[in-house]
N, C-alpha and C positions, 0 to 999 in steps of 0.2 A: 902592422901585424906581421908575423913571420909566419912560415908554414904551420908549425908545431902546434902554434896557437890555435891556427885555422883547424886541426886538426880535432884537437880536444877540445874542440866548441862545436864538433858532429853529431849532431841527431841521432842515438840511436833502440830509438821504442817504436815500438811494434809495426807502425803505421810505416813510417819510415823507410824502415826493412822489407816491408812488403810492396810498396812502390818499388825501391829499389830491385827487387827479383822480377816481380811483374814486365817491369820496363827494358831493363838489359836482358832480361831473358827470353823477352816478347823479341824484342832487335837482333840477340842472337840468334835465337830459333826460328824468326822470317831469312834471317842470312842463310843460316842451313838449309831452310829449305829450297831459296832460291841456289843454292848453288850444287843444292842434291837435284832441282829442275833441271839445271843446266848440264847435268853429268859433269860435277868437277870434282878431283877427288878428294879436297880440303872439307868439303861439307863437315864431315864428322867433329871437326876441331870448333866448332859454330854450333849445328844444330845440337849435340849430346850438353856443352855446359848449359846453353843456352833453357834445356829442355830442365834441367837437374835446378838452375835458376828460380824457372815459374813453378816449379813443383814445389819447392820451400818456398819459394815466396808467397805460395796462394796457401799450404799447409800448414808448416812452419817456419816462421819470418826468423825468429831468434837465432836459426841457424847461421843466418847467412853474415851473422854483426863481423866477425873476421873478416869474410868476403868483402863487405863494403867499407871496412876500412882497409884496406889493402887497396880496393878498387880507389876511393878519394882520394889517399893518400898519393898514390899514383896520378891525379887528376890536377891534384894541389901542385907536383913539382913540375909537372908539363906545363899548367898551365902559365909560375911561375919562371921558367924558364923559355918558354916561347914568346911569353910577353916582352923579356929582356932580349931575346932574339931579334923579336920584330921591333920592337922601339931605337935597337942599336942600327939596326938595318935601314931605319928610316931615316936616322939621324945623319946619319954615314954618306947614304946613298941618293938622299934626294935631299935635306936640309943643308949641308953641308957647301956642298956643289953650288946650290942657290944662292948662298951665300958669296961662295968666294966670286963667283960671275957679277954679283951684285955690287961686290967690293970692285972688282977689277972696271964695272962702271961707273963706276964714282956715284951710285946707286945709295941713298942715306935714309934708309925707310924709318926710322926714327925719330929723323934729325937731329941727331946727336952732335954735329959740325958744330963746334964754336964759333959763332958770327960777333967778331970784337965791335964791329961799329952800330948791331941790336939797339935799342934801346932795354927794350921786353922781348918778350920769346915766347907773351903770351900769341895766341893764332885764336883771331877775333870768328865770332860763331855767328851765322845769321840767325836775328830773333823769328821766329816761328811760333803763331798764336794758334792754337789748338780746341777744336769747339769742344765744350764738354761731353760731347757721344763720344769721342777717342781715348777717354780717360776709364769710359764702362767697358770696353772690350779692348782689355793691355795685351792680348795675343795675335 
């Protein structure tokens, strides 16, 4: 699925809308006010939407459907792009490396090595009888 998709397959009746205000505006307007406790002078930029949030969200929900699609939408491409962040960073940075160390030790976690004089390649399993109580609880 691509973002667009994700997007226009967004919830948005009554309920919805009013968690949404309730929630971000409960989170902003605890941020405001801890940072109006703290005397910092960004407070306002927190506590006022934050405040304006729960007020339509608890009164009128319908207000805010631009808002929370603006807000997902925003949500969809971060999280989109963080994830291709972090899976390239992991790849790069720790899978990679482990590899080539693993190559450079003649390390074949695989066993993908052609062995010409094999017969099979099958890799023989110990048999293991199992009493029927291990079969009632598979977790």
């Amino acid at each position: 699925m691509n973002i667009l998709e994700d997007i226009r397959q967004l919830r948005t009746d009554a309920g919805v809308l009013r968690k949404f205000g309730l929630v971000v505006g409960g989170v902003l307007t605890g941020l405001g006010l801890l940072f109006l406790w703290r005397h910092k002078l960004y407070y306002p930029y927190f506590l006022w939407p934050g405040v304006v949030l729960v007020f339509f969200g608890a009164v009128w929900p319908r207000a805010l459907k631009w808002v929370y699609l603006v807000w997902m939408s925003a949500a969809f491409v971060l999280g989109f792009a963080m994830a291709h962040v972090i899976l390239t960073l992991l790849f790069f940075v720790i899978i990679t490396p482990v590899g080539l160390v693993a190559r450079l030790a003649g390390k074949d976690f695989l066993r993908l090595k052609l062995n010409r004089v094999a017969k099979s390649y099958w890799l023989p399993r110990e048999q293991r009888v199992k009493p029927p109580a291990d079969y009632e609880k598979q977790y």
